[in-house]
N, C-alpha and C positions, 0 to 999 in steps of 0.2 A: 564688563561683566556680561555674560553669556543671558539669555532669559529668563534658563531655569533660575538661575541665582537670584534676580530682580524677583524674579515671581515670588520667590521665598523669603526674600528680605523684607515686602513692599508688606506680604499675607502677614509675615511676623512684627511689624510694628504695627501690629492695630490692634485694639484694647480689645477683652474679652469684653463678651462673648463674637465680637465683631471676628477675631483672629481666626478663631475655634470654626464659624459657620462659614466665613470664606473661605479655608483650610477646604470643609467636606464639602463647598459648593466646586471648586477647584478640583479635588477628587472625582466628583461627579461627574465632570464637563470632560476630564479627561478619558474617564469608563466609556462614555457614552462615544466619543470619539478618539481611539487609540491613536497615538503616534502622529497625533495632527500636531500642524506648527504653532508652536506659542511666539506673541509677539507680551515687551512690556514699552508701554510707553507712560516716560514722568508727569507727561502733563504740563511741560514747556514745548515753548516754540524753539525756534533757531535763535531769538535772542535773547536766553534761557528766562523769558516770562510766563511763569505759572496761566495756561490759559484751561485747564479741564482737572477734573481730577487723574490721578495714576491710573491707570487700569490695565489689565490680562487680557490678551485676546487669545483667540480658539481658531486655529482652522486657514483658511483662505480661499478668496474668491475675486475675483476680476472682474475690477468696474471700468467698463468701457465709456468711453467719451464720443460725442459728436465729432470734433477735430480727429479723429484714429487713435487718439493716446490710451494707454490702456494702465491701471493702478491695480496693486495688488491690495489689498487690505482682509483683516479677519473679519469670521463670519458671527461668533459670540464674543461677546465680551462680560467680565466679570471686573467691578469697583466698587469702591467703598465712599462712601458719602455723608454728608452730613447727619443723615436721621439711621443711615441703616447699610444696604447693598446694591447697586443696579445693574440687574444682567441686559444687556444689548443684543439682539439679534437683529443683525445688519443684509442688506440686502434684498429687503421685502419692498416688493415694489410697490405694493399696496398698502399706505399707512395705519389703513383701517382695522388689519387683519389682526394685529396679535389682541388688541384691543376685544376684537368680534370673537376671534375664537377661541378665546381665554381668559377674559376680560373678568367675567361671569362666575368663574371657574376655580379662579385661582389663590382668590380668598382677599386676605386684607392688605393688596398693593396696589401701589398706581399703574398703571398699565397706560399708556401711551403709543407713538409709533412705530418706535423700537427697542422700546425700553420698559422693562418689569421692575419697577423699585417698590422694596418695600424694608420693613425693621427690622425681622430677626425668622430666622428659618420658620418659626415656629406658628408665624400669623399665616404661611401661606399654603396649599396643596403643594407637594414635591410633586408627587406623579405628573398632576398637570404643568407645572416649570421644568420639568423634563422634556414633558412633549414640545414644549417652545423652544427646549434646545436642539431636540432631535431636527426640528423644523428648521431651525437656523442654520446646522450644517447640513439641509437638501440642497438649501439655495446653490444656487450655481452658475453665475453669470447672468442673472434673473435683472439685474440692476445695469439701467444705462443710461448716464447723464446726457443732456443736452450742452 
């Protein structure tokens, strides 16, 4: 099954109001960034054990390695989780940043190093979880492993 489809199965079996706000956060992610690549992944490994939850990713960017190997991965991501939602903006080399420039801002969610989780659309500023998306797909090879 192609992405889109995953995308729309994974958004549609989740209990309202969870289905409804990932629906318009999903809507959102894609306004913001037209015709970027969706990836879905289940949240198994290679020996189909559950190791994350499901989640949507947005975009792509290229994390380089010390050894020259080079991996593609997305740049936002969009899950659903035990209490509520968690958007991921991947790529920020500085763990502190979405924390510092958002943190404050953004209302009643955790906020972490690449990660904005919170309950329901309703607890948190959109304007400002927008600007953390817009931020997410600048990144741009900004990320390089040792």
């Amino acid at each position: 099954m192609k992405a889109q489809g995953q995308i729309k199965e994974y958004i549609s079996s989740q209990a309202e109001p969870k289905c409804s706000e990932m629906l318009a956060l999903h809507n959102i992610i894609v306004k913001i960034k037209p015709g970027c690549t969706l990836w879905f992944f289940d949240g198994k490994n290679s020996d189909n054990k559950t190791v994350s939850n499901p989640n949507i990713g947005y975009g792509a960017y290229t994390i380089k390695y010390a050894n020259a190997t080079t991996r593609e991965f997305y740049q936002v991501g969009l899950s659903a989780n035990k209490i509520g939602i968690s958007i991921y903006i991947l790529g920020l080399y500085d763990k502190t940043y979405l924390a510092k420039t958002y943190g404050d801002k953004i209302g009643k969610a955790n906020v972490s190093g690449y990660c904005i989780k919170f309950k329901k659309l309703a607890d948190i500023n959109i304007e400002i979880l927008e600007a953390a998306i817009r931020k997410g797909f600048e990144i741009e090879n900004e990320k390089s492993n040792p």
